[in-house]
KOLNUKOL-646928 format. One line per 8 residues: number of its first residue (from 1); their letters; for each residue x, y, z of C-alpha. Coordinates in Angstrom, 2 decimals. Layout:
BEGIN
NUM> A> X/Y/Z  ...
//
This chain:
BEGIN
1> XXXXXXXX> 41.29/8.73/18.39  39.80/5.79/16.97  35.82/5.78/16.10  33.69/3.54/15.56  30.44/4.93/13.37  27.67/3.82/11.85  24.88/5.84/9.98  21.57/7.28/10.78
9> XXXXXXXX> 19.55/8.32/7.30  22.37/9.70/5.29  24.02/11.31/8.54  27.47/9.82/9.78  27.90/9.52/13.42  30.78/7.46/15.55  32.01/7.09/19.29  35.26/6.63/20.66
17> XXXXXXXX> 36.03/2.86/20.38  37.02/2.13/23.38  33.16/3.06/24.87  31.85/0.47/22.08  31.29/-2.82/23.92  30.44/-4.54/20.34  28.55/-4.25/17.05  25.48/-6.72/16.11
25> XXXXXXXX> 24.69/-6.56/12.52  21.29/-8.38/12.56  19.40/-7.68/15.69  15.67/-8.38/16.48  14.56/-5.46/18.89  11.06/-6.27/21.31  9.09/-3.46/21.75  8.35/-2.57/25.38
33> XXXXXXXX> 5.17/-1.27/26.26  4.77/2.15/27.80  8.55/2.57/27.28  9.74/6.14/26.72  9.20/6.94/23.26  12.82/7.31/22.82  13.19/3.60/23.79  13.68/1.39/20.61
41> XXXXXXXX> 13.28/-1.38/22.72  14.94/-4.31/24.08  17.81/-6.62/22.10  19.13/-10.21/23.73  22.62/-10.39/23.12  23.94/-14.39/24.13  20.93/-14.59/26.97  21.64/-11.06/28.39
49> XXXXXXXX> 19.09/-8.53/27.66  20.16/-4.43/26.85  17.93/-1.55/26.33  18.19/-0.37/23.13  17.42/3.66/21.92  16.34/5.00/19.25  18.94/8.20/18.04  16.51/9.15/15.18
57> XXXXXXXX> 13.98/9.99/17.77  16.39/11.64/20.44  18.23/13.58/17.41  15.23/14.83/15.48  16.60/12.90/12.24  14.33/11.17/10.14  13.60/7.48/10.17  14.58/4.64/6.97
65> XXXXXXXX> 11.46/3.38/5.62  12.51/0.15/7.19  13.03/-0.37/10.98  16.85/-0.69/11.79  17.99/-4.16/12.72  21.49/-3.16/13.71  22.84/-2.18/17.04  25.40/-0.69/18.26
73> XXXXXXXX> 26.30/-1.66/21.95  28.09/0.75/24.30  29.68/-0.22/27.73  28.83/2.15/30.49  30.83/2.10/33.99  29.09/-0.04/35.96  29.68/-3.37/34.10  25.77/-2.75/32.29
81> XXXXXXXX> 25.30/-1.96/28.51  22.96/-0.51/26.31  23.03/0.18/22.43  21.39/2.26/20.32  19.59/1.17/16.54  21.26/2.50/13.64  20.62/2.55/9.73  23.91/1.09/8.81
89> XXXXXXXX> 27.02/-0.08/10.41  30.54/1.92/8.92  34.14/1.44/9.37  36.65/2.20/12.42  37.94/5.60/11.68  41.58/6.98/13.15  40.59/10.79/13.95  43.52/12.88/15.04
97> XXXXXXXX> 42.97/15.72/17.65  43.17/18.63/15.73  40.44/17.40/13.04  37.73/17.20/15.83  36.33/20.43/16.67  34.36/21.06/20.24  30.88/21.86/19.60  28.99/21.65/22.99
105> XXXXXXXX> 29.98/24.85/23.72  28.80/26.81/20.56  25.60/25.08/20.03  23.64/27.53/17.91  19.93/27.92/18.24  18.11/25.04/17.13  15.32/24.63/14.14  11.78/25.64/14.81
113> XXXXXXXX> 10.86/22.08/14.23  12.96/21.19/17.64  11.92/22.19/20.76  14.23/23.60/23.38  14.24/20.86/25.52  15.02/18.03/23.13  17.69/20.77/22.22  18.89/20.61/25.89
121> XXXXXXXX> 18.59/16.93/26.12  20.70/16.13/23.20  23.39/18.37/24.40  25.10/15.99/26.30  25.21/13.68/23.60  27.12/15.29/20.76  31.01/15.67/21.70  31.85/17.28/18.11
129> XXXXXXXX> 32.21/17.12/14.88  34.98/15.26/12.92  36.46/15.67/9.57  37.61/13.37/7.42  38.42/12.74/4.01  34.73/11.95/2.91  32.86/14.29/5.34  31.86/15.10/8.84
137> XXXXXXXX> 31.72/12.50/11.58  29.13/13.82/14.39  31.04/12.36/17.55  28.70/11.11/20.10  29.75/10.61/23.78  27.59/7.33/24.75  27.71/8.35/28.42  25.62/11.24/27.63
145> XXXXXXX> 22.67/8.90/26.48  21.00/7.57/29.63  20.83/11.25/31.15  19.20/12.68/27.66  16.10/10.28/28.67  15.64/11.81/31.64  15.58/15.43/30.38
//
């Protein structure tokens, strides 16, 4: 599997490459007014706008002091994208099978600083975990987005 990550604080996270419609590296995200609070905003991408989230909000991590300016933009299935705003862009990483390990199933109980239903919301989100040579890759499954706003 390849994966495509990217960095949020010190944390490395990645998606399957072939959800990841395409990386921009310097992107000016508009605020939208009365948006969800996990909404980063919105990012125009060659004339077409995309919503844009914000993971540090919808995974409890803290924020860089400075806001992120890169986005990562995933394809969904009915021809529409979105992205999400990340700290810094990585590298495309080949991940075989067997160093991925399936964590939705075995979520432990969360931190008291989490509540239980941001705990619910971001279950959708996380696929795994990943190892590689210089750590753990948190695999995300970009389909799992959208529905973790509504939760």
């Amino acid at each position: 599997m390849n994966i495509c990550t990217f960095r949020l604080g010190s944390r490395l996270f990645g998606s399957d490459i072939h959800l990841v419609k395409e990386v921009v590296a310097d992107a000016r995200i508009a605020l939208v007014p009365q948006a969800s609070p996990d909404v980063a905003g919105l990012v125009n991408v060659r004339g077409k706008l995309h919503l844009v989230l914000d993971l540090h909000r919808m995974t409890g991590l803290e924020r860089l002091s400075s806001p992120p300016d890169r986005v990562v933009l995933f394809k969904q299935a009915a021809g529409e994208s979105f992205g999400v705003a990340v700290d810094t862009l990585g590298d495309v990483l080949s991940l075989p099978e067997s160093a991925i390990e399936d964590r939705r199933a075995d979520e432990g109980p969360d931190s008291e600083a989490r509540t239980d239903e941001r705990r619910r919301a971001r279950h959708g989100i996380a696929l795994g975990v990943g190892r590689t040579a210089s750590g753990l890759v948190v695999l995300l499954d970009p389909r799992g987005l959208l529905p973790a706003l509504e939760s």
